[in-house]
C-alpha positions in Angstrom: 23.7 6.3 -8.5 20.7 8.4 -10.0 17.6 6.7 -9.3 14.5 7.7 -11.5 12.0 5.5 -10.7 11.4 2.5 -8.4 8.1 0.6 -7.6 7.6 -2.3 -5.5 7.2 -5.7 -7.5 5.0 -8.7 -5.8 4.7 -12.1 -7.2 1.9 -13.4 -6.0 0.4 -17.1 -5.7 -2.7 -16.2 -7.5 -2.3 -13.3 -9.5 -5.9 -13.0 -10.5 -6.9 -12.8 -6.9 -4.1 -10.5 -6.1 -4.9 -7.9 -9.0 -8.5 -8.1 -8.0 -7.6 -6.9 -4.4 -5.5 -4.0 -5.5 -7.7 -3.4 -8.3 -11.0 -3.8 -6.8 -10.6 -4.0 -3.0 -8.2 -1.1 -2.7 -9.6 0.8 -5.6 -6.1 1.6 -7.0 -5.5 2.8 -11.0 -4.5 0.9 -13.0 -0.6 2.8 -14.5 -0.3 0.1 -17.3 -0.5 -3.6 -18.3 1.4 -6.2 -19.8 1.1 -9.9 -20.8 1.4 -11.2 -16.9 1.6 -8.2 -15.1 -0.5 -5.0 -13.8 1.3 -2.0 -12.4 -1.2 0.0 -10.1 -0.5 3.9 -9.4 0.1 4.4 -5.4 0.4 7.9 -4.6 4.1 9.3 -5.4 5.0 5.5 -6.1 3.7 2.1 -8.1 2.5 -1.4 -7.5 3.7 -4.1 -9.8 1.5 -7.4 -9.6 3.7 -9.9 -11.7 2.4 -13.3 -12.7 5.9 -14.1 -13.5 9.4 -14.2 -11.6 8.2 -16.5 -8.9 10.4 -19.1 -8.1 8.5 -22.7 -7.1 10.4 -22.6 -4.0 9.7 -19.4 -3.0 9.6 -19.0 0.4 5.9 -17.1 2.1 5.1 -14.0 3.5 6.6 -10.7 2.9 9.6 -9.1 5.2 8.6 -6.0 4.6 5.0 -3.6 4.4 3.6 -1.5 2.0 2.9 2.3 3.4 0.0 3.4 2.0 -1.2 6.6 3.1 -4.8 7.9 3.0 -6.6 11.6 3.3 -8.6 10.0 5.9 -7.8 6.2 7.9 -11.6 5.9 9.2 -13.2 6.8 5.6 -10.6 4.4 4.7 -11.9 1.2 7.4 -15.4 1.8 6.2 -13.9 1.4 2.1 -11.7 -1.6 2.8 -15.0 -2.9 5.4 -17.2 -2.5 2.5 -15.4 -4.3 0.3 -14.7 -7.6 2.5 -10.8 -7.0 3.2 -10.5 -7.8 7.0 -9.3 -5.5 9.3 -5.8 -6.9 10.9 -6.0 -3.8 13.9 -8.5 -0.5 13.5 -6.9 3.2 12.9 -5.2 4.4 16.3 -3.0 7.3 16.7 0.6 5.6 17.4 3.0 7.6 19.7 5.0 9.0 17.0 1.4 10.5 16.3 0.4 9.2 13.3 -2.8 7.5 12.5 -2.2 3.8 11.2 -4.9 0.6 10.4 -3.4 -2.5 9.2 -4.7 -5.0 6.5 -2.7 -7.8 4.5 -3.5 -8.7 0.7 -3.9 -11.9 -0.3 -0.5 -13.4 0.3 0.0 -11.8 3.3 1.7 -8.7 2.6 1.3 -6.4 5.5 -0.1 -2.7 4.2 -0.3 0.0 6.7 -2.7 2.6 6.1 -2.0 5.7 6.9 -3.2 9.0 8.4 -1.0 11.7 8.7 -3.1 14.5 10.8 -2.4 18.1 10.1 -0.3 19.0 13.4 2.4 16.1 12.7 5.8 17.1 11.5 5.4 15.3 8.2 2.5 18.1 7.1 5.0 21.1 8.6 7.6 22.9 6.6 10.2 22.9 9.2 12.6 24.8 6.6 14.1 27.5 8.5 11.5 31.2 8.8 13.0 33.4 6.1 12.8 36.3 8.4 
């Protein structure tokens, strides 16, 4: 399989309210838009906020998390504070050492925010030393 793209769809209760909180709340760009949907840009990925595609009987919550990750987790706390999104558990340093604050959107969808700091393997090139 050769995968070119992918995104994570959400199909949200209120889509208005939804879009807002990406949009406004999270302070993500808008990549396009389309008669019932907004896709938001997300670093190396995309957010798609469809108003359509949800079953009646769709069950709640979300299984799974968005990662998000930021330059900077506390600049991040004081945005998300400042802009009435709760904080579900402050940034703290997790033993596999990096920095993570959770928050939920709307429907519930867990986001972790993330802080990679500058000593964690994810920032090294562990290629091998040309040498």
């Amino acid at each position: 399989m050769d995968i070119l793209g992918s995104r994570v769809i959400l199909r949200p209760a209120d889509y208005e309210r939804t879009v807002a909180f990406y949009r406004d709340g999270l302070g993500l760009a808008i990549a396009r838009e389309y008669p019932g949907g907004t896709v938001f840009f997300a670093g190396q990925s995309l957010i798609e906020v469809a108003a359509h595609g949800r079953r009646a009987d769709a069950p709640t919550g979300f299984a799974g998390a968005l990662w998000l990750q930021v330059r900077d987790a506390a600049a991040a706390e004081a945005e998300c504070t400042l802009h009435g999104i709760a904080i579900e558990r402050a940034p703290v340093r997790e033993p596999w050492g990096l920095i993570e604050m959770w928050i939920s959107d709307p429907d519930g969808v867990p986001i972790v925010v993330v802080e990679v700091p500058p000593e964690h393997p994810l920032r090294r090139d562990n290629r091998p030393s040309r040498d």
